[in-house]
C-alpha positions in Angstrom: 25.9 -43.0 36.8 28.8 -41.5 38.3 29.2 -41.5 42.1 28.8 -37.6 42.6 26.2 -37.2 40.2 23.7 -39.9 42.7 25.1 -38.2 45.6 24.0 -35.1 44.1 20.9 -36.1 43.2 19.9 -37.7 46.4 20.6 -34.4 48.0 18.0 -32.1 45.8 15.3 -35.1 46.4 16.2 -34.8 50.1 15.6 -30.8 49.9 12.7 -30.6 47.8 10.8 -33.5 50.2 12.0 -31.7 53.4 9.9 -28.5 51.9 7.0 -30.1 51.4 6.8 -32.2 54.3 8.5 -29.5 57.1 6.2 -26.7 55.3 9.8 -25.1 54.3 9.8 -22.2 51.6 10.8 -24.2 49.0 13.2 -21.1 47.2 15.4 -21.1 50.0 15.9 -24.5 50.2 16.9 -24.6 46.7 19.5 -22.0 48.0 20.7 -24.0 50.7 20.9 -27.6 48.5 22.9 -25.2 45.8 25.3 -24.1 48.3 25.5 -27.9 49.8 26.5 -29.1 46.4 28.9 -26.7 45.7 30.8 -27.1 48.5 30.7 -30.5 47.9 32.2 -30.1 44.4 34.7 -27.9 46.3 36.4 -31.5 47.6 35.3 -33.8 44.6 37.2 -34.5 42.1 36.3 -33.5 38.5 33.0 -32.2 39.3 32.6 -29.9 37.2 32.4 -32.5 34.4 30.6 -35.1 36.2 27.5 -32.9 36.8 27.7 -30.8 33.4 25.5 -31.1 30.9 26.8 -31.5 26.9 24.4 -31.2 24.4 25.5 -34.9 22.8 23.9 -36.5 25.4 20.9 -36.1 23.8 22.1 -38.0 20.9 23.9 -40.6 22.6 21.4 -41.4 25.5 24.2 -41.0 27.6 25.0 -38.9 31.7 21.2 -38.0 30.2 20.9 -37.1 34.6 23.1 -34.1 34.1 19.7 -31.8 32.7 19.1 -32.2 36.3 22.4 -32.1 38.3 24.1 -29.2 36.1 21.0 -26.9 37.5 22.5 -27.3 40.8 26.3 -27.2 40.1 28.5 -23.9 39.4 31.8 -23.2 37.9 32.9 -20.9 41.0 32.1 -19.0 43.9 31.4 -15.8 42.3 28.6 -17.9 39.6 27.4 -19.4 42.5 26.8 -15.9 44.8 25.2 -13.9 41.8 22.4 -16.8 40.8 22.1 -17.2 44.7 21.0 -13.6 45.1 18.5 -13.3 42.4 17.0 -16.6 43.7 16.9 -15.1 47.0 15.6 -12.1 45.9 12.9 -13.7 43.4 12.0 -16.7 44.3 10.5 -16.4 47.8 8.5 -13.2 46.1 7.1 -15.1 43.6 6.3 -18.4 45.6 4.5 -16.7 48.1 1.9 -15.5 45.0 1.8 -18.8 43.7 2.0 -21.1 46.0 5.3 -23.9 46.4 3.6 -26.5 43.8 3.5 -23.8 41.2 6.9 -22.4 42.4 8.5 -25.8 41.9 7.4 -26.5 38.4 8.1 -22.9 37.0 11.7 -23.8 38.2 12.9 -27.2 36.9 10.6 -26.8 34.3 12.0 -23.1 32.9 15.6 -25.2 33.9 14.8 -28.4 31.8 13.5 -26.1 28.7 16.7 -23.8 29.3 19.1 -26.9 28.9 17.3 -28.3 25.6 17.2 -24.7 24.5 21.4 -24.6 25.1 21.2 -27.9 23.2 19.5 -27.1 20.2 21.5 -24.0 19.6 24.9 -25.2 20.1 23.8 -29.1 19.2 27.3 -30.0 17.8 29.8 -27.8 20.1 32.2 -29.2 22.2 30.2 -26.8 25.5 29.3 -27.7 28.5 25.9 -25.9 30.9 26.4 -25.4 34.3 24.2 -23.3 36.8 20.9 -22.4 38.5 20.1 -19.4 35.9 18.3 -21.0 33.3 15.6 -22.0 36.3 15.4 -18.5 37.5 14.9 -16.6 34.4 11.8 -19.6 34.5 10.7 -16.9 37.4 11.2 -13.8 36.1 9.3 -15.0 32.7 6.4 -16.4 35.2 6.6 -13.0 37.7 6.2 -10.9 33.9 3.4 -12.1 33.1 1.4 -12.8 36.6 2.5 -10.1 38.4 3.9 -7.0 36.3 3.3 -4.3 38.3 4.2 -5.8 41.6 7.3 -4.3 43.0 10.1 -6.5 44.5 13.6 -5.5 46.1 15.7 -6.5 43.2 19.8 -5.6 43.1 21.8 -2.9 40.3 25.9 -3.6 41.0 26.1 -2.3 45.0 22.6 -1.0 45.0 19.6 -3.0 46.5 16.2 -1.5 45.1 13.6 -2.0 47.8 10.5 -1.1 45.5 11.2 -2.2 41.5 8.8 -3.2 39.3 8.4 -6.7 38.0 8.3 -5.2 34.5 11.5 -3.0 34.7 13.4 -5.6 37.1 12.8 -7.9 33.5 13.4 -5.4 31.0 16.4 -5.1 32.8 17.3 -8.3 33.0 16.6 -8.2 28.6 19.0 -6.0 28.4 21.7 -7.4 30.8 21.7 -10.6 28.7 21.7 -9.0 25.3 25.2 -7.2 26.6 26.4 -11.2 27.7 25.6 -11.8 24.2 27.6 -9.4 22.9 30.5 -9.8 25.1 30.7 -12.8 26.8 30.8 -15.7 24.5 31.0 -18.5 28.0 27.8 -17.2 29.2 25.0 -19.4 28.3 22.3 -16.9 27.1 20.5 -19.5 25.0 19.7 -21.1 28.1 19.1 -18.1 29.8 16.5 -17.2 27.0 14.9 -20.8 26.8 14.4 -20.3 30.8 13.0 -17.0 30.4 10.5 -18.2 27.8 9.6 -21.4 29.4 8.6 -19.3 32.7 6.2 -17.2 30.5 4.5 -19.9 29.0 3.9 -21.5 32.3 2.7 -18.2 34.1 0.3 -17.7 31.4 -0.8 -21.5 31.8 -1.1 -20.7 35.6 -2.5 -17.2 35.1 -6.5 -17.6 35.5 -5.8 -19.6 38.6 -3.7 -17.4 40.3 -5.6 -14.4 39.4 -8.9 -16.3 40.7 -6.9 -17.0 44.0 -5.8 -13.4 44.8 -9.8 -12.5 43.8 -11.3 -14.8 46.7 -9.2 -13.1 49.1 -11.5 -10.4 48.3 -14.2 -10.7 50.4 -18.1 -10.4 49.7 -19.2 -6.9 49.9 -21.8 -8.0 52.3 -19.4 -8.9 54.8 -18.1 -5.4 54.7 -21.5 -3.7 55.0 -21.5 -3.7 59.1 -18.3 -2.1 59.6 -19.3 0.9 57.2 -19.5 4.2 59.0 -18.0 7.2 56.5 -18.5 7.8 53.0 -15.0 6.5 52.2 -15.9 3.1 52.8 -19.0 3.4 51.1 -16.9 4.5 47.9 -15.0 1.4 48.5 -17.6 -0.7 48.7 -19.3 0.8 45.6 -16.2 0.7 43.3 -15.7 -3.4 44.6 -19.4 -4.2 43.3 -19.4 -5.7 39.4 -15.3 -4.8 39.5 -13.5 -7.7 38.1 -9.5 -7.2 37.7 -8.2 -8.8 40.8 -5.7 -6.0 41.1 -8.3 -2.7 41.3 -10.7 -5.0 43.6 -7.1 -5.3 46.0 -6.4 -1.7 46.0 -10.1 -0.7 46.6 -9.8 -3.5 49.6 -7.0 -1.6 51.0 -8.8 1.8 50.3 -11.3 0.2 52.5 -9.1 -0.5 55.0 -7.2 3.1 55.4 -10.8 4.1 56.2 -11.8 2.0 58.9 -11.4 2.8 62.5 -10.2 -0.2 64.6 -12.7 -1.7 67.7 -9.7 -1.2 70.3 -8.0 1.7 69.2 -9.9 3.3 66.5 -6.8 3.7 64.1 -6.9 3.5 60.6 -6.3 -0.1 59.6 -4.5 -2.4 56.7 -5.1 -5.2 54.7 -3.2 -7.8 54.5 -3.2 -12.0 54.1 -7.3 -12.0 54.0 -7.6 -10.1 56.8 -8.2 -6.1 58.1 -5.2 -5.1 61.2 -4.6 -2.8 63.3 -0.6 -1.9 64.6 -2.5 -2.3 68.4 -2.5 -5.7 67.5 -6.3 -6.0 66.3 -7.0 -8.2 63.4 -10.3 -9.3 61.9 -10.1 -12.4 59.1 -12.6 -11.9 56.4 -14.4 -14.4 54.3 
């Protein structure tokens, strides 16, 4: 193994234990252990080609380690700031739905699948893969499929859209990589595709137990019974009995919400993370 490659590989075990055990978000750690390693590369020689992956590795069993370090390695600043943002931008969104466990397997799963998805398309080119974006369009396959209609701040050129929806922010990203296709023949859109594909696959393999984690922070009816003093929360309550889709029973919860008077102050309150608040600084966990 060459002597970057370990070093390289000690640091992403180093940042993924430090999120688990420091209770770190795991996406921006990845985001600081990509910008560690490329600044090491910056003062290494012959990076690049130490931590890239060729698809006749497979074949030859050889530098079989680079599925791993070419994830983490970039060909410049400019590849390294634009999958940087969109990790930025997705991945603390999406691992806060699914929890860092989850998180981590869509993304060096969707990135494994996108390198073997490079390789079988291009299994006899002289190419080499380098870059984090196979692993993220892992999340925005997983985000499609779990969360479609959730709305994340997501970037056009210049412009940062506070509110997009999961569904357009991927059609978009469909379309962005059919134009790379087209018209850029060094971007890797195999991989990008494979990584895409691979996140779908595991969102829908994680789907009934994320669903069924966002329903239990529903809470009984019953426990909403006492606080019921207008008809508004009595709809709410109504509409939550026998309702299924995790989604209505969350907006009904937060119907609920907007019509109950806070104890201290008695503004309208929210919903949010299991529990009913108040901006006074009231806030009353449900079970």
């Amino acid at each position: 193994m060459d002597a970057l490659a370990g070093v390289v590989i000690g640091i992403i075990a180093v940042c993924v234990l430090l999120s688990f055990f420091k209770k770190l978000d795991l996406s921006i750690t990845l985001v600081l252990c990509n910008i560690v390693i490329f600044i090491l590369t910056m003062f290494w020689s012959g990076s690049n080609s130490a931590l890239a992956f060729n698809p006749v590795y497979l074949e030859t069993g050889d530098n079989l380690y680079t599925i791993l370090t070419s994830m983490f390695a970039h060909a410049g600043i400019f590849h390294l700031l634009g999958n940087m943002l969109f990790l930025i931008l997705l991945g603390p969104a999406l691992e806060q739905r699914i929890g860092k466990l989850k998180f981590a397997a869509v993304y060096f799963i969707s990135g494994i699948i996108a390198t073997l998805t490079f390789s079988a398309v291009l299994w006899n080119e002289p190419v080499y893969l380098l870059g984090a974006s196979g692993a993220i369009s892992g999340i925005i396959g997983t985000f499609l499929v779990t969360y479609p209609r959730d709305k994340i701040t997501m970037i056009m050129g210049f412009i940062l859209i506070p509110d997009a929806p999961v569904w357009a922010v991927s059609a978009v990203w469909f379309l962005f990589n059919v134009i790379l296709a087209a018209g850029s023949p060094q971007t890797a859109w195999e991989a990008h595709l494979g990584g895409f594909l691979a996140g779908a696959v595991i969102g829908l393999l994680f789907y009934k137990s994320v669903m069924s984690e966002h329903e239990d922070k529903v809470p009984e009816t019953s426990s909403l019974e006492q606080l019921v003093t207008n008809s508004k929360q009595r709809e709410a309550i109504d509409a939550l009995r026998g309702e299924t889709n995790p989604d209505i029973r969350k907006a009904w919860m937060e119907h609920f919400a907007e019509h109950t008077p806070c104890p201290n102050c008695g503004s309208m309150m929210t919903w949010s993370k299991n529990s009913l608040k108040c901006n006074c600084g009231y806030s009353r966990k449900m079970k």
